[in-house]
N, C-alpha and C positions, 0 to 999 in steps of 0.2 A: 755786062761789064762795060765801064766807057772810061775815058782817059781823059784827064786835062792836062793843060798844058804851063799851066798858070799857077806860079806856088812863089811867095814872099818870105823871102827871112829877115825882114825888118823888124821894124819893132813893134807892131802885131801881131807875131809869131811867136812863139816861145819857142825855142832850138830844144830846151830841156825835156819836153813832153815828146817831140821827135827822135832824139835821140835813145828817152828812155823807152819808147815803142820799140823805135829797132831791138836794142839792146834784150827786149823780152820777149819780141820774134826770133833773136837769133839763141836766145833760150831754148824755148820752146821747141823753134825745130830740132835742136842738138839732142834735148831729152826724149824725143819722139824715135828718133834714129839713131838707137845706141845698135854698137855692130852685135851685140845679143844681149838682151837685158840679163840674162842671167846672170853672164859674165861682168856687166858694167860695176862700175863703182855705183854704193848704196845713194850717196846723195843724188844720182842722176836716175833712179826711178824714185817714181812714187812710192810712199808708204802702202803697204799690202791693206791696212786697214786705219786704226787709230794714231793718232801721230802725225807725224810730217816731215818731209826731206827739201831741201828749197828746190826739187821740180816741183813740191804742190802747192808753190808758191807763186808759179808763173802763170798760169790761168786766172786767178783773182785780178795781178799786176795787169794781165792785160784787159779785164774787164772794169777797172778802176782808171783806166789811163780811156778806159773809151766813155767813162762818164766822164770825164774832165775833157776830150775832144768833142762833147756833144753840147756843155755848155758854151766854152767856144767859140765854136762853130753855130749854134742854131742862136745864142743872145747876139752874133754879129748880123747875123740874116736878120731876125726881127728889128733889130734898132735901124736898119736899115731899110723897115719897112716891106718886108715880105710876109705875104698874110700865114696865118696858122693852118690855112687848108692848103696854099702850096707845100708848104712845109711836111707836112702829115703827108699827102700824097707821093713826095720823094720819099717821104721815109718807106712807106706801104711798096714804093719798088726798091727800094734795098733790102727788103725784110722778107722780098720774094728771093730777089738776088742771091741771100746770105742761105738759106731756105734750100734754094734749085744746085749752090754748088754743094751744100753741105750731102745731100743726095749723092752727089756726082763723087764725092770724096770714100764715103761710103761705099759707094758701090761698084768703083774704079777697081778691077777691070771688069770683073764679071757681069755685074750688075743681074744675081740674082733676084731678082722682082719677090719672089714669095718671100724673101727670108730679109729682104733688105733693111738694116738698120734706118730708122727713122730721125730717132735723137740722133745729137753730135756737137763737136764744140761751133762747126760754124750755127747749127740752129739755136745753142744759145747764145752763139751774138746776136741773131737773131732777132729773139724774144726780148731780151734784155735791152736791144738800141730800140725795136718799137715800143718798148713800157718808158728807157729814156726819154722819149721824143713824146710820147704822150705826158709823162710829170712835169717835163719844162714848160709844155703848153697850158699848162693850167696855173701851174708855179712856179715862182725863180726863186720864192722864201727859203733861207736857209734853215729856220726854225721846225717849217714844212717836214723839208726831205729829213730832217734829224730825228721828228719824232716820225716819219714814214719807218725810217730804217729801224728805228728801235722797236717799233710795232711788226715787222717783219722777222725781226731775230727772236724775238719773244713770243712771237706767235707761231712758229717753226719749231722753236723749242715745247711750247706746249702742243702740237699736234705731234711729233716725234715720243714726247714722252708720257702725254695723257690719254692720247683718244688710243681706244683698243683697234689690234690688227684684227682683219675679222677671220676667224678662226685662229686662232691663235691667242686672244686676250690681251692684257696688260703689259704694258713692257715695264720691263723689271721686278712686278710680282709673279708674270708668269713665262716671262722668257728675258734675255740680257738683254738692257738697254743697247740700241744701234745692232742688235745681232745681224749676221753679214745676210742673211734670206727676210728674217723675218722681223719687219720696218716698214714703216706706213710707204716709207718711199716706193721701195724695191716694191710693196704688194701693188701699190696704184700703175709700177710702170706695167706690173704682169698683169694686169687690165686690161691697159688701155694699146699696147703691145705686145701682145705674147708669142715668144720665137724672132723676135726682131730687137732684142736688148743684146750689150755690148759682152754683159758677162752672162750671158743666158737667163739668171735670175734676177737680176736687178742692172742696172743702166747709171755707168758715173753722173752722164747729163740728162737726168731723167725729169720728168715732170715737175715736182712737187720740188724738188731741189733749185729749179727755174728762182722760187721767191727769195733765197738768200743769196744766189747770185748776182740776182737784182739788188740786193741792197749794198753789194760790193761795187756794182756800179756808182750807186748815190753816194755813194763815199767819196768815191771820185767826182761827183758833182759837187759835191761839197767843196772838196778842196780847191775844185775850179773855181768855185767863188770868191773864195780866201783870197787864190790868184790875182782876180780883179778886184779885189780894194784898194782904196788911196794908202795902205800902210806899207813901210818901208819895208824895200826887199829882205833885208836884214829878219825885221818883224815878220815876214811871211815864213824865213827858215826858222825859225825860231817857232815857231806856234806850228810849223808841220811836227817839229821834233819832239813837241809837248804831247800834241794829238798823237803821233805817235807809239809814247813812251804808255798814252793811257789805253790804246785799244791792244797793245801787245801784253799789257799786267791784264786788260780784263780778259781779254780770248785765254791768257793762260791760269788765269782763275777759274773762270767758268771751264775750263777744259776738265777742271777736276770733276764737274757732276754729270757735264756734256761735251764729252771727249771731241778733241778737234778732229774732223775728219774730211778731208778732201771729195774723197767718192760720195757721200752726202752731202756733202757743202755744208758742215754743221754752224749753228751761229757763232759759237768760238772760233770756229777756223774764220767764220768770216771778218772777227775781230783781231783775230791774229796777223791774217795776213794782209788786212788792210793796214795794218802796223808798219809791215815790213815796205807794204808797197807807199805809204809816205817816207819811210824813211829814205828809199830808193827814190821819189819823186823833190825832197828836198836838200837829197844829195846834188842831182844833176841840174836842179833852179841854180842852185847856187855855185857849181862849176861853168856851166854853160850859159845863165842868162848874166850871172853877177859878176865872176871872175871871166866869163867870155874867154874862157879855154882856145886854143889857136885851132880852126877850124881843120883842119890835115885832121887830128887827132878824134874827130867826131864823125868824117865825112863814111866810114865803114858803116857804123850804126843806123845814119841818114840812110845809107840808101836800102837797108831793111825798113826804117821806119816810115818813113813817103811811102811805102808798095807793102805793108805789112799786109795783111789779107792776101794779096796773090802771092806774096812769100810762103806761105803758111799752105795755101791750097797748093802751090809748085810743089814743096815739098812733100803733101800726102800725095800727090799721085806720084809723084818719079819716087819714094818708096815702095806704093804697091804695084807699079809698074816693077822696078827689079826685083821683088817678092815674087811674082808672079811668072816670071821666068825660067824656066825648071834648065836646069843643067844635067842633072841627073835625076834618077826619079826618087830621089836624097837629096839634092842640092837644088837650091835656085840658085840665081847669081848675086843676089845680094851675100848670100851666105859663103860664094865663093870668094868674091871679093874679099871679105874680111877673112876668112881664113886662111886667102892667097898671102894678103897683104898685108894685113895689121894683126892679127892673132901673133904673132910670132914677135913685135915690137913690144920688148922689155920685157913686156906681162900682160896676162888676156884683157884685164882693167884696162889698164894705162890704152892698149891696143883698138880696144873698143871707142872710149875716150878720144881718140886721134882718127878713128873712122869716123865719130859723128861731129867732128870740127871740119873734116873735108865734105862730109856731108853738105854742111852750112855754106863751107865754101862754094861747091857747087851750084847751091842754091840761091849762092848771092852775086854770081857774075851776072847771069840775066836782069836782075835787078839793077846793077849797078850798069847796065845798058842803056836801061831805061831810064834811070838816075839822069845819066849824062844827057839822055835827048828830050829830058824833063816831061815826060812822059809817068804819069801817076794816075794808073788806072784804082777805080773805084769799085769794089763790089755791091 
């Protein structure tokens, strides 16, 4: 982990793309620390399976904002004249970085070794920023990464739905398409990991689900390029709202033959929620870089979005840190907390809801520490 000290909000900067990081850090950690998921309101988990709630909307958002930070950031280094082997070799230590905490996340506190979850959301940021950092070094064509992604979603969809699971056969002649065990996905992670997946039999961030993740990334490289054109701001909210309106009809078209699903990353969802996450990226261009919003009203979100990664890590360990805590040999202290404190406000929803907003708050002083002493460490 290393810190700099050096950050610009001129007019090289885009505020929008910071602001809307935080905003989907402080997502993120909210849906992860509900005071009991059982209890919470439905839009703050995840869909059990097919479908979607806007928590399985936050993970796409933030791997679409990290391909538009990767164009960015790595076409201002090269014009700049930094070679492609500097470049690649920073990435290869962040990609250890992303790799060594996402371990640490997993297996805070106990860190059983035999049984330790491998996948995780920090290893596909991961995979996803080292496959980033290798497409921009080859190519910055937008033509490229369009028929990349569309070769990705389409080839996802044919191994999900053509190649046979092995023992098991055909999907859909001989068992439901996306059945929750039995999916090329779920067989390959119990391969290549067996007893180290999230849901025992199959893995949200598992393997083979990596390649459509990836292409919610390029989306986001995409639009980062739209970004830097000579067309008018105007013309740029305009053409996100279009692009938009067309990947939200096709993910919910296609959703009819290839249900959108989160825990797979299905092509549809990846179409859907790349929808939603321009719609969110051309919301905030055009409050924050166009109408330049009065800075008071952004500077919360800022300081999630400068420190997202260690936001995101703060917050899985000081949850499995209070997890972990036995009060009684019934109770941890997270469980007491909410039941001291918030279970009992209005309704066990609303209550849960208001533990995982101080959650975030907790989560965001230290940051906004760091904020202040401009201090923006890197994973």
């Amino acid at each position: 982990m290393t810190a700099t000290n050096q950050v610009s909000h001129g007019s090289q900067r885009l505020l929008s793309i910071d602001v809307l990081r935080g905003v989907t850090v402080a997502f993120m950690i909210l849906v992860n620390n509900n005071g009991r998921d059982d209890l919470a309101y439905r839009a703050l988990n995840h869909s059990p399976w097919n479908g979607f709630t806007p928590t399985d909307l936050v993970f796409p958002t933030f791997l679409f904002i990290m391909g538009i930070s990767l164009v960015l950031s790595l076409s201002g280094k090269l014009d700049r004249g930094a070679t492609r082997a500097s470049i690649f070799l920073h990435a290869l230590r962040r990609f250890a970085l992303l790799i060594f905490w996402g371990l640490v996340v997993n297996g805070f506190p106990y860190f059983h070794l035999s049984t330790l979850r491998i996948y995780g959301v920090l290893q596909r940021f991961a995979v996803c920023y080292i496959l980033g950092v290798l497409l921009l070094s080859v190519t910055r064509k937008v033509s490229v990464m369009a028929g990349l992604t569309i070769a990705i979603l389409i080839g996802y969809w044919v191994l999900l739905r053509w190649v046979p699971v092995p023992g098991h056969g055909l999907p859909v002649r001989d068992f439901p398409l996306l059945d929750h065990d039995i999916n090329l996905t779920a067989w390959i992670d119990r391969q290549v990991f067996p007893g180290r997946l999230f849901e025992g039999t199959r893995d949200p961030e598992g393997l083979l689900s990596d390649l459509p993740s990836f292409a919610s990334v390029v989306l986001g490289m995409i639009a980062a390029f739209w970004l830097r054109s000579i067309r008018s701001p105007q013309a740029k909210v305009l053409g996100f709202l279009f692009a938009a309106i067309v990947l939200l009809a096709g993910g919910l078209i296609w959703d009819v033959s290839f249900p959108i699903n989160k825990r797979l990353w299905t092509s549809s969802y990846v179409l859907f929620a790349g929808g939603w996450s321009l719609l969110g990226l051309g919301a905030s261009y055009y409050l924050f870089d166009i109408r330049k919003v009065s800075a008071r009203w952004i500077t919360p979100a800022l300081v999630l979005g400068m420190n997202a990664i260690s936001a995101y890590v703060l917050s899985e360990l000081l949850s499995s840190g209070i997890a972990a805590i036995r009060i009684s040999p019934v109770d941890s202290l997270q469980q007491r907390i909410y039941f001291t404190l918030f279970h009992p406000v209005v309704n066990p929803a609303f209550g849960s809801l208001i533990y995982s907003i101080c959650f975030v708050f907790v989560c965001w002083i230290p940051m906004y520490v760091l904020y202040r002493k401009k201090v923006f460490l890197k994973l």
